[in-house]
PyMOL commands that place a pseudoatom at each C-alpha (Angstrom):
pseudoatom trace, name=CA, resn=UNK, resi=1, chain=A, elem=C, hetatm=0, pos=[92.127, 295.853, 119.809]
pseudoatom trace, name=CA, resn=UNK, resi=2, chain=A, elem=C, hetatm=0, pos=[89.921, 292.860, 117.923]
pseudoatom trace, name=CA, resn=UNK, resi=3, chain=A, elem=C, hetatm=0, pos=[90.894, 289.215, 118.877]
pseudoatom trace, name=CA, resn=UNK, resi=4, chain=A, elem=C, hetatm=0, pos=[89.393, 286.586, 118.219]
pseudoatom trace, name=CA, resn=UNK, resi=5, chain=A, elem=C, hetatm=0, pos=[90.340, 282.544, 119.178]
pseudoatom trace, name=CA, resn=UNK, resi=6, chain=A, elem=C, hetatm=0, pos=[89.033, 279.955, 117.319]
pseudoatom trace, name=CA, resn=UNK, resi=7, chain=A, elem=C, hetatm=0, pos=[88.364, 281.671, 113.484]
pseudoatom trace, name=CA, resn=UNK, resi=8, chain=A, elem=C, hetatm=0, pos=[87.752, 279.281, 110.478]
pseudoatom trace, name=CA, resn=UNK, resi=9, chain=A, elem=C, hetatm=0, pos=[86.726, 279.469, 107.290]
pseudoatom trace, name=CA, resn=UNK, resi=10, chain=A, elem=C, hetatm=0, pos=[87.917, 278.193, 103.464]
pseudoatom trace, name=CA, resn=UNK, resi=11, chain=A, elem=C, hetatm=0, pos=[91.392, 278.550, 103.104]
pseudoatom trace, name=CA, resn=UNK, resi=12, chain=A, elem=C, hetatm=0, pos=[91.892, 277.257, 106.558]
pseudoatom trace, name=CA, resn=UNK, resi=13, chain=A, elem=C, hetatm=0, pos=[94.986, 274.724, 106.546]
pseudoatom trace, name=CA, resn=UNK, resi=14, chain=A, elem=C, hetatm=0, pos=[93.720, 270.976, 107.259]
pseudoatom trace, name=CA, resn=UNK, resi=15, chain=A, elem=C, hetatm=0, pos=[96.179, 271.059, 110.361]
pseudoatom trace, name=CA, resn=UNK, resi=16, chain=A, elem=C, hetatm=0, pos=[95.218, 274.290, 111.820]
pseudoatom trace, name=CA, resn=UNK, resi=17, chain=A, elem=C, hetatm=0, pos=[93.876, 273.985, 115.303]
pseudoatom trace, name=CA, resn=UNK, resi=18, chain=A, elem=C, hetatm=0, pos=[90.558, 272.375, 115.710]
pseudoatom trace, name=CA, resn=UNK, resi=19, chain=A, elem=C, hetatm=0, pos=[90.226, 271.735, 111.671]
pseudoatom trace, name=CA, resn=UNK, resi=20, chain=A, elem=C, hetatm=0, pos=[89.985, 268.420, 111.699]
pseudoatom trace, name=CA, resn=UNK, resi=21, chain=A, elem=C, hetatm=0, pos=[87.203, 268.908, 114.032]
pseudoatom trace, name=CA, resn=UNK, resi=22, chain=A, elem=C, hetatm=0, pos=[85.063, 271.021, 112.017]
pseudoatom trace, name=CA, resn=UNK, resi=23, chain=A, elem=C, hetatm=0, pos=[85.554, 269.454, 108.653]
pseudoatom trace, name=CA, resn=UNK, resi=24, chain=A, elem=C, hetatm=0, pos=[84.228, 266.066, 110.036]
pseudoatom trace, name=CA, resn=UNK, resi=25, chain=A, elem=C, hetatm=0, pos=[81.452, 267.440, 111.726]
pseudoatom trace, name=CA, resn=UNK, resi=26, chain=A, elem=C, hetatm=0, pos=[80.417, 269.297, 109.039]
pseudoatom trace, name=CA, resn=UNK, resi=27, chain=A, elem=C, hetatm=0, pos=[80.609, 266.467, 106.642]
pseudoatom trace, name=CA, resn=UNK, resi=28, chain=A, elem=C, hetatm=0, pos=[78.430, 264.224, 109.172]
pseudoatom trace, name=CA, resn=UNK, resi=29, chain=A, elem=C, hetatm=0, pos=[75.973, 266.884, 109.115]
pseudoatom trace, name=CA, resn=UNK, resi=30, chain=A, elem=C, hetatm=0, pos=[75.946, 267.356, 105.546]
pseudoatom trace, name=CA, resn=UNK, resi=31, chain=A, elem=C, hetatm=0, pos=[74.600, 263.210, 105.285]
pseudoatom trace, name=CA, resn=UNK, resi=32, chain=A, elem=C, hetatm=0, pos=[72.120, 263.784, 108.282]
pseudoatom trace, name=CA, resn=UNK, resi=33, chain=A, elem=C, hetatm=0, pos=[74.578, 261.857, 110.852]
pseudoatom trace, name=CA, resn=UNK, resi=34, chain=A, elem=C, hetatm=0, pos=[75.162, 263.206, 114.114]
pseudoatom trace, name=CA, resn=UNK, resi=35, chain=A, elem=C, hetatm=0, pos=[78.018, 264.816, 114.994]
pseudoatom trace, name=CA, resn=UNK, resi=36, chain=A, elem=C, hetatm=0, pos=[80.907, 263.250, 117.520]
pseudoatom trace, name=CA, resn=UNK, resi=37, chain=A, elem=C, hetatm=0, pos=[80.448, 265.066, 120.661]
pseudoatom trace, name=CA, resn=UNK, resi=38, chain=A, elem=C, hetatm=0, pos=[83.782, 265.099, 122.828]
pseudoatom trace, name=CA, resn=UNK, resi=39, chain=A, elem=C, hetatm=0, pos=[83.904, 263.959, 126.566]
pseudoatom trace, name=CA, resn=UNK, resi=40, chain=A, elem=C, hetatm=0, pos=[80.346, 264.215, 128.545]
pseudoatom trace, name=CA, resn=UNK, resi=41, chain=A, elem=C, hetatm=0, pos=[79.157, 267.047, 126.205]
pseudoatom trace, name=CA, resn=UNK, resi=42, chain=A, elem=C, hetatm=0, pos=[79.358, 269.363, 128.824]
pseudoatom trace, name=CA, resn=UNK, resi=43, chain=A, elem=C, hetatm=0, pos=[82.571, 271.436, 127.317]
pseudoatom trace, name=CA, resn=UNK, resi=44, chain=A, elem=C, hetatm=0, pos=[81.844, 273.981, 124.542]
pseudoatom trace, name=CA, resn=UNK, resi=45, chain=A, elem=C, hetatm=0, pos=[84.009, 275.427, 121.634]
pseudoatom trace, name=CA, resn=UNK, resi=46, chain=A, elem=C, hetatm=0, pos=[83.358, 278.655, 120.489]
pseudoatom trace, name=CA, resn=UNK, resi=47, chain=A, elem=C, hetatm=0, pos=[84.219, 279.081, 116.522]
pseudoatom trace, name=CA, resn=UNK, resi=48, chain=A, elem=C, hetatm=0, pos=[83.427, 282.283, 114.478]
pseudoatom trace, name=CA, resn=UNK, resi=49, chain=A, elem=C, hetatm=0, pos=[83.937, 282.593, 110.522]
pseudoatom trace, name=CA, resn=UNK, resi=50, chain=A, elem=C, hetatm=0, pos=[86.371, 284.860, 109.001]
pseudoatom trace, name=CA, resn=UNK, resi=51, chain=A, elem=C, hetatm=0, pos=[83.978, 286.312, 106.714]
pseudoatom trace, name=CA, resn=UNK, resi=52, chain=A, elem=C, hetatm=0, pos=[82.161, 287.485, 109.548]
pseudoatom trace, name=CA, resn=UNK, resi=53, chain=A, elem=C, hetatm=0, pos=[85.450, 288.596, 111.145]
pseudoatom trace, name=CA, resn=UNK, resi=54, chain=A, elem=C, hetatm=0, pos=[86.474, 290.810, 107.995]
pseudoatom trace, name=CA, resn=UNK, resi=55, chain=A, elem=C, hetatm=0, pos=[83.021, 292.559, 108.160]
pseudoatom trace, name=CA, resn=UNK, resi=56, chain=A, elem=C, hetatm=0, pos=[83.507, 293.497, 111.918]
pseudoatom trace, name=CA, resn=UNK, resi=57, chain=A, elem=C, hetatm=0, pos=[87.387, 294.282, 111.372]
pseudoatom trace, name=CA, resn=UNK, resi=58, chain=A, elem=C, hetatm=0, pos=[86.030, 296.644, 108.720]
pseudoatom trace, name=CA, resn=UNK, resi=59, chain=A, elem=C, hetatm=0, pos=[82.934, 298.175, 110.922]
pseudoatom trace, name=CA, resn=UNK, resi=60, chain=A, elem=C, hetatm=0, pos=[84.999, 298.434, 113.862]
pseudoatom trace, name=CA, resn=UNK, resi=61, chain=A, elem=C, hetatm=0, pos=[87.467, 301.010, 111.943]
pseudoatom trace, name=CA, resn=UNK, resi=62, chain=A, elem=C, hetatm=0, pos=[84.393, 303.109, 109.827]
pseudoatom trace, name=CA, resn=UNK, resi=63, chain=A, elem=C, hetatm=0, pos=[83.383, 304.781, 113.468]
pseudoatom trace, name=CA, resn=UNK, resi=64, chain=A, elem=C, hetatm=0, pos=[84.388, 305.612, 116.856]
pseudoatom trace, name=CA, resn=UNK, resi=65, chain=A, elem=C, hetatm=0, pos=[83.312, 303.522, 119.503]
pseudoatom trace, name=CA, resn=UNK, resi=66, chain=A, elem=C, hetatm=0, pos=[81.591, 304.150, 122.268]
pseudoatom trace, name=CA, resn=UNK, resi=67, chain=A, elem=C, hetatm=0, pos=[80.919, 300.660, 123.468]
pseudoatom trace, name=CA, resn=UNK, resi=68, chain=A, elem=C, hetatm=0, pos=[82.034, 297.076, 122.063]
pseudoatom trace, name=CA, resn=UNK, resi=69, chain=A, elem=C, hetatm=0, pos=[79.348, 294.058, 123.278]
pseudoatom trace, name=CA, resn=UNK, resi=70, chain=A, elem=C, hetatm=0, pos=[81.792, 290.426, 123.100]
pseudoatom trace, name=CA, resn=UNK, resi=71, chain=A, elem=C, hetatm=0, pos=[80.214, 287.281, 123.789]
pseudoatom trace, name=CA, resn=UNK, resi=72, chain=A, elem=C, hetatm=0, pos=[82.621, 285.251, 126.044]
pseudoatom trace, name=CA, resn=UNK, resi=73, chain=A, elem=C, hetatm=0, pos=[83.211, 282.312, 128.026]
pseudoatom trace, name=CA, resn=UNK, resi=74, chain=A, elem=C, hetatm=0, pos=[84.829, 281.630, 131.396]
pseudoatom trace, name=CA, resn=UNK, resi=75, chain=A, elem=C, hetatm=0, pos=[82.623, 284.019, 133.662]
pseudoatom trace, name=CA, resn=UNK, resi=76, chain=A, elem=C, hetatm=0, pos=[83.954, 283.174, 136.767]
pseudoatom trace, name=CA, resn=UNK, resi=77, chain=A, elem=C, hetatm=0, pos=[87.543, 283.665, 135.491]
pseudoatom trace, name=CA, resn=UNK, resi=78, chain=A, elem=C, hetatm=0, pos=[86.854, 286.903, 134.042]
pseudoatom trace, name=CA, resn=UNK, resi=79, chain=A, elem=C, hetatm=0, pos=[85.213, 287.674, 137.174]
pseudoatom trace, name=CA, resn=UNK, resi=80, chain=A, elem=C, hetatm=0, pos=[87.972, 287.157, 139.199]
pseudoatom trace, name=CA, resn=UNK, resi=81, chain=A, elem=C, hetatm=0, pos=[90.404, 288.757, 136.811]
pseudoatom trace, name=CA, resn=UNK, resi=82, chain=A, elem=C, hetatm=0, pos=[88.568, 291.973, 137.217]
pseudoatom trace, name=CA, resn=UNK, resi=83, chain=A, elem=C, hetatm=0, pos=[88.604, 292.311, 140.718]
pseudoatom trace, name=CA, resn=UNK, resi=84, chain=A, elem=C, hetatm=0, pos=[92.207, 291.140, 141.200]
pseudoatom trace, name=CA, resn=UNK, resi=85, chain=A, elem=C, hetatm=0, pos=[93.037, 294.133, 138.936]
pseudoatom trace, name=CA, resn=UNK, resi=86, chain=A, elem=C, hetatm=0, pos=[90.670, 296.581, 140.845]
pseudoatom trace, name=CA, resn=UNK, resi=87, chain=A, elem=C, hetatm=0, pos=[88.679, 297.364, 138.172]
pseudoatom trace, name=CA, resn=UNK, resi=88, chain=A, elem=C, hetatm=0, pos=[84.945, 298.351, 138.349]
pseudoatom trace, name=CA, resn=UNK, resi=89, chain=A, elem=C, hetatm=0, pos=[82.817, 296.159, 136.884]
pseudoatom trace, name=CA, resn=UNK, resi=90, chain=A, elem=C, hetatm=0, pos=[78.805, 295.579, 137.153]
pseudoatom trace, name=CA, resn=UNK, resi=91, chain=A, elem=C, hetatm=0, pos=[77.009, 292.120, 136.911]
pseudoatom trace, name=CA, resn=UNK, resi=92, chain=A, elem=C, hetatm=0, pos=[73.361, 291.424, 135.219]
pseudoatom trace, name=CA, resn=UNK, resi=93, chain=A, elem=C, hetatm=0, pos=[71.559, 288.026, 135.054]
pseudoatom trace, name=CA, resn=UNK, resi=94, chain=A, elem=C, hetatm=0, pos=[69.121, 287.544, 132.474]
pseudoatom trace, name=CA, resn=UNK, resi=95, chain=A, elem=C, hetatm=0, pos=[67.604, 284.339, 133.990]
pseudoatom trace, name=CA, resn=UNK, resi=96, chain=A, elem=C, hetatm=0, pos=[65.032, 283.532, 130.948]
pseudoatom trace, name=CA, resn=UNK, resi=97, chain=A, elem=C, hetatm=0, pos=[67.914, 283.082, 128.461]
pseudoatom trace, name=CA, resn=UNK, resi=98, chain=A, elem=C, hetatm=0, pos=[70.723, 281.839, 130.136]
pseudoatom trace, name=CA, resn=UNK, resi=99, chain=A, elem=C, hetatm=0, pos=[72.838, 284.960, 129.754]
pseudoatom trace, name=CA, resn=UNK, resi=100, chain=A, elem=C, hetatm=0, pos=[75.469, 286.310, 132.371]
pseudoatom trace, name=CA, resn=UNK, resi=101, chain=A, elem=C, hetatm=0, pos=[76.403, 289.557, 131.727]
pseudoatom trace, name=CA, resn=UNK, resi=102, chain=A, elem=C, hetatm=0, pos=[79.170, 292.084, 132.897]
pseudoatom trace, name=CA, resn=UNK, resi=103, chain=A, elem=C, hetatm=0, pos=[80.054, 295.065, 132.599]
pseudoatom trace, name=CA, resn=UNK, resi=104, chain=A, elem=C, hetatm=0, pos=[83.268, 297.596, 132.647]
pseudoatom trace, name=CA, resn=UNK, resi=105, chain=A, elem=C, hetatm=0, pos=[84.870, 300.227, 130.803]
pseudoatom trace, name=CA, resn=UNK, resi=106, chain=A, elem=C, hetatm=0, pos=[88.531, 300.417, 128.870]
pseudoatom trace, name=CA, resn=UNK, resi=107, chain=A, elem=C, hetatm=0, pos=[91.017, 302.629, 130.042]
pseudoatom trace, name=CA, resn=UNK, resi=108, chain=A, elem=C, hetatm=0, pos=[89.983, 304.904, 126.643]
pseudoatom trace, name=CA, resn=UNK, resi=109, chain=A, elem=C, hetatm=0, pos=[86.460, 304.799, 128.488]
pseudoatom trace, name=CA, resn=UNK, resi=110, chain=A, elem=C, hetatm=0, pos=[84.593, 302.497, 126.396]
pseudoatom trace, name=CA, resn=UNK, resi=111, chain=A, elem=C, hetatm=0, pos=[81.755, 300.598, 127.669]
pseudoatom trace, name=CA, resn=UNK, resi=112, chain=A, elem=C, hetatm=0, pos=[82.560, 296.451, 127.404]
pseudoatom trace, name=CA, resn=UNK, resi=113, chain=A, elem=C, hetatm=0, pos=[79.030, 294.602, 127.591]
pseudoatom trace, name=CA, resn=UNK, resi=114, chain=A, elem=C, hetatm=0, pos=[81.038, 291.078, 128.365]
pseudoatom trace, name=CA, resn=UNK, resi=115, chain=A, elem=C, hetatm=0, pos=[78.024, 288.352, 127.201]
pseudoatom trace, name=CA, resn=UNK, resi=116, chain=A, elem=C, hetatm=0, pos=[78.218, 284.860, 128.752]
pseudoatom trace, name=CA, resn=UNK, resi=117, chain=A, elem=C, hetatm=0, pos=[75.241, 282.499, 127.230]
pseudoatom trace, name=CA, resn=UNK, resi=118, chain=A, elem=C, hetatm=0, pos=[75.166, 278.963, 129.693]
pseudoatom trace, name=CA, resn=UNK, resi=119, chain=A, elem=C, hetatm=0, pos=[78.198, 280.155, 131.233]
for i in range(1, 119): cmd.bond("trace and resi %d" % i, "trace and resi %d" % (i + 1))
show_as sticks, trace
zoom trace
């Protein structure tokens, strides 16, 4: 299964979710303005373009799989979503970067490398 939240790109709808977001950050970026940043800046949004999403849809079916690397957010609820479901997971920390990583494997066996970056 391929999912994906928060996907933009050209023919996005000016009401779609978050739109209104990008377009004016883009646009303040575009004349060397900084960009509004919501709240205390601690939140983050996590947008990926469909062009890139088409490629992947399109990789992902050329081959089988024997393991599928995500980057995520929400560690400690993934976390605790795992265990509550019993299933076996490992945990790395790769200090230098930032990155929180877990592993586990699909029901159809398939290693899930689960990358959290400032997470």
């Amino acid at each position: 299964m391929l999912r994906y939240s928060t996907v933009y790109g050209e023919r996005q709808h000016y009401r779609a979710a978050n739109a209104l977001y990008i377009i004016e950050t883009l646009e303040k970026l575009a004349k060397g303005e900084r960009p509004v940043i919501l709240g205390d800046g601690t939140d983050t949004k996590h947008y990926v373009y469909a062009g890139d999403l088409a490629r992947a849809n399109a990789m992902a079916f050329e081959k089988d799989v024997s393991g599928v690397a995500l980057n995520c957010s929400g560690h400690d609820d993934v976390v605790a979503r795992l265990t509550a479901r019993g299933m076996a997971y490992q945990s790395n920390l790769v200090a230098a970067i930032g990155l929180r990583q877990v592993f586990t494997m699909d029901p159809n066996g398939v290693l899930l490398e689960l990358n959290f970056f400032g997470d």
